[in-house]
C-alpha positions as CSV (number, residue, x, y, z in Angstrom):
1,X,2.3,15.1,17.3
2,X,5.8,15.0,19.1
3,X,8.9,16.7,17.8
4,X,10.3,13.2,16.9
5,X,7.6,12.5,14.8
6,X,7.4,16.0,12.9
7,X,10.6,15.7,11.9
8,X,10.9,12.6,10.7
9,X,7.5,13.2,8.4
10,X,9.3,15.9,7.3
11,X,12.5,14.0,6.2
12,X,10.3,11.3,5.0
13,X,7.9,13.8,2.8
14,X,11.4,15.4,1.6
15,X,12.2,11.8,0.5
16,X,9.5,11.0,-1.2
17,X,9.8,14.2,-3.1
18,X,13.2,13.9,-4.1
19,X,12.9,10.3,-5.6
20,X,9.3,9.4,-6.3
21,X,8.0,6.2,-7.4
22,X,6.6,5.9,-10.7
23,X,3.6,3.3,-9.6
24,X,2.8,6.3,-6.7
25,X,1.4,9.5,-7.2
26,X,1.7,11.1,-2.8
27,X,-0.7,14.2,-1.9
28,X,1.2,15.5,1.0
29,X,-0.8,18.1,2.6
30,X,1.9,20.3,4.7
31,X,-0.9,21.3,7.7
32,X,-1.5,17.6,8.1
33,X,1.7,15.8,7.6
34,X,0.1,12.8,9.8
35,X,-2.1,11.5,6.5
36,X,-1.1,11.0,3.1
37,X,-3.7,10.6,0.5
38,X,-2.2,8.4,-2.7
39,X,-2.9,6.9,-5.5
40,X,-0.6,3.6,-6.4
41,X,-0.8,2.9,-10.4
42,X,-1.2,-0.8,-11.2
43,X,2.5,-1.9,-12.1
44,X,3.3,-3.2,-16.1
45,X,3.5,-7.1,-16.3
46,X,0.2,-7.5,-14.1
47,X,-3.5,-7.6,-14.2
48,X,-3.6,-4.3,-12.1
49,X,-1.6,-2.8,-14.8
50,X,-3.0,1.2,-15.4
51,X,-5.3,0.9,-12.9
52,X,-5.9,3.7,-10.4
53,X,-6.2,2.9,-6.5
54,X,-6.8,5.6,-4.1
55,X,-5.2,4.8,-0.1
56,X,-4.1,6.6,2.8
57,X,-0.8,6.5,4.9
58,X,-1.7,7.3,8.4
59,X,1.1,8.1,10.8
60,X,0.3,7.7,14.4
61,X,1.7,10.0,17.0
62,X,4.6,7.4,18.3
63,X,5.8,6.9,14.3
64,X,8.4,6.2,13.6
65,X,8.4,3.5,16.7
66,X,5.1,2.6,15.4
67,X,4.5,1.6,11.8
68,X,2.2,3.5,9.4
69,X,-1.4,2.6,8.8
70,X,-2.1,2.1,4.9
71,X,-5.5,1.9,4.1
72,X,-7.1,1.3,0.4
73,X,-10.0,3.5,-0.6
74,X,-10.7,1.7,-3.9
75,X,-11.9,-2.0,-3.4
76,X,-9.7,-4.1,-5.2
77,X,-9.4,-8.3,-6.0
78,X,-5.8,-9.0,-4.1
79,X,-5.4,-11.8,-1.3
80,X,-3.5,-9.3,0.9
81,X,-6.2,-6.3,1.1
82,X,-9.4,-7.0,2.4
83,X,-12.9,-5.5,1.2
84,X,-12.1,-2.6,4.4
85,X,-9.2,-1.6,2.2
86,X,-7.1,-3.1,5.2
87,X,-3.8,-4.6,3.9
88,X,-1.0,-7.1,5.3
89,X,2.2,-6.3,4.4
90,X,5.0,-7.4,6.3
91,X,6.9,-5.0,6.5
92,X,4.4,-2.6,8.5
93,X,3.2,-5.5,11.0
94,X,4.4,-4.0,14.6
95,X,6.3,-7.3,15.0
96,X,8.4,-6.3,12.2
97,X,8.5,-2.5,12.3
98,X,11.8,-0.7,12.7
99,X,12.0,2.8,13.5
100,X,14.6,2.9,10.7
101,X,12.4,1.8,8.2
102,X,12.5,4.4,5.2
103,X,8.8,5.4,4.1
104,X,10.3,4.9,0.2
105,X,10.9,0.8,1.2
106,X,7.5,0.8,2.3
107,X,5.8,2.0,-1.1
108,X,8.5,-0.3,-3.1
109,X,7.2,-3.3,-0.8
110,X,3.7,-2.2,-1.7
111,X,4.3,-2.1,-5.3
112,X,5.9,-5.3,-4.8
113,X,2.8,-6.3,-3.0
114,X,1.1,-6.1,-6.8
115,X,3.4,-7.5,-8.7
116,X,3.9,-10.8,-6.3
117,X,0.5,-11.1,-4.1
118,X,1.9,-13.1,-1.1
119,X,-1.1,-15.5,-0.6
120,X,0.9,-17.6,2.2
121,X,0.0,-14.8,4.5
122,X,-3.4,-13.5,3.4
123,X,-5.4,-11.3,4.7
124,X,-8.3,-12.3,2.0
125,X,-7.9,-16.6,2.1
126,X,-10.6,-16.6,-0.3
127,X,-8.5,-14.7,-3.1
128,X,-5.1,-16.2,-1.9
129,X,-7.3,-20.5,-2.7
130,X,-7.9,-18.9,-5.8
131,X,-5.0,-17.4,-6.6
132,X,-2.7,-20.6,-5.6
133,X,-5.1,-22.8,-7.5
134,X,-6.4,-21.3,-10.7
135,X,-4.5,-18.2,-11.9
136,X,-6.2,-17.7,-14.8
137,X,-9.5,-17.1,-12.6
138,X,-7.6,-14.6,-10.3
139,X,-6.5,-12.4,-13.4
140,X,-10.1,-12.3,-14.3
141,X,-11.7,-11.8,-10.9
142,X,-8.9,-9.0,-10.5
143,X,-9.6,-7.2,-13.9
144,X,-13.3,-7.3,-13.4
145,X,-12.5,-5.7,-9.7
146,X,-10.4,-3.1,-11.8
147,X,-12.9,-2.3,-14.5
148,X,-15.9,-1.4,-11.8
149,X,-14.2,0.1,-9.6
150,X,-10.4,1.2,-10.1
151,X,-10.7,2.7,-13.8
């Protein structure tokens, strides 16, 4: 890992720290800054809401001129995460990436992400058709999807 990038998973992890998220609960482990291992609580208002998912943060070696790599360990019911725990989020595509790009925006964004699924750029087009067409039928496909595997 360069000096660049040491340093600024150090400011970031010091960020984090100082003003966490209340939906985010960040394992920071200081003798591998590179991965963070997380657990994002389903927001109030939706039908995530309490539920525990388990992801990773991996920061490659060229961060922050590369974007992190978030990856969901719990399977979830979400038109922007696929079954691989893969997500699409805007604001980590490469295309969009900026090296000033504060870790805290991206875990607000991925909160976000839960509270307002974007299903005009999914990842999952089978959960964004259902979620565009029949919302009751997402909430229930999503809470069934929480009760096996995120509770």
């Amino acid at each position: 890992m360069s000096s660049t990038t040491a340093k600024r998973l150090a400011k970031d992890a010091a960020l984090v720290n100082s003003s966490p998220n209340p939906n985010i609960k960040i394992d920071i482990n200081e003798s591998n800054l590179a991965t963070w291992q997380c657990t994002l609580t389903g927001p109030a208002g939706t039908p995530y809401k309490g539920a525990k998912f388990s992801f990773n943060i991996e920061f490659p070696d060229t961060y922050p001129f590369k974007p992190p790599i978030i990856t969901f360990k719990t399977r979830i019911y979400h038109p922007n995460i696929d079954s691989e725990g893969a997500i699409c989020m805007s604001i980590v595509k490469n295309e969009e990436w900026k090296p000033s790009i504060k870790i805290t925006a991206v875990l607000e964004d991925l909160v976000r992400l839960f509270q307002e699924p974007n299903p005009d750029d999914p990842l999952v087009t089978s959960v964004a058709e259902v979620f565009k067409t029949d919302k009751k039928k997402f909430e229930k496909n999503v809470k069934e999807y929480v009760k096996k595997y995120a509770s």
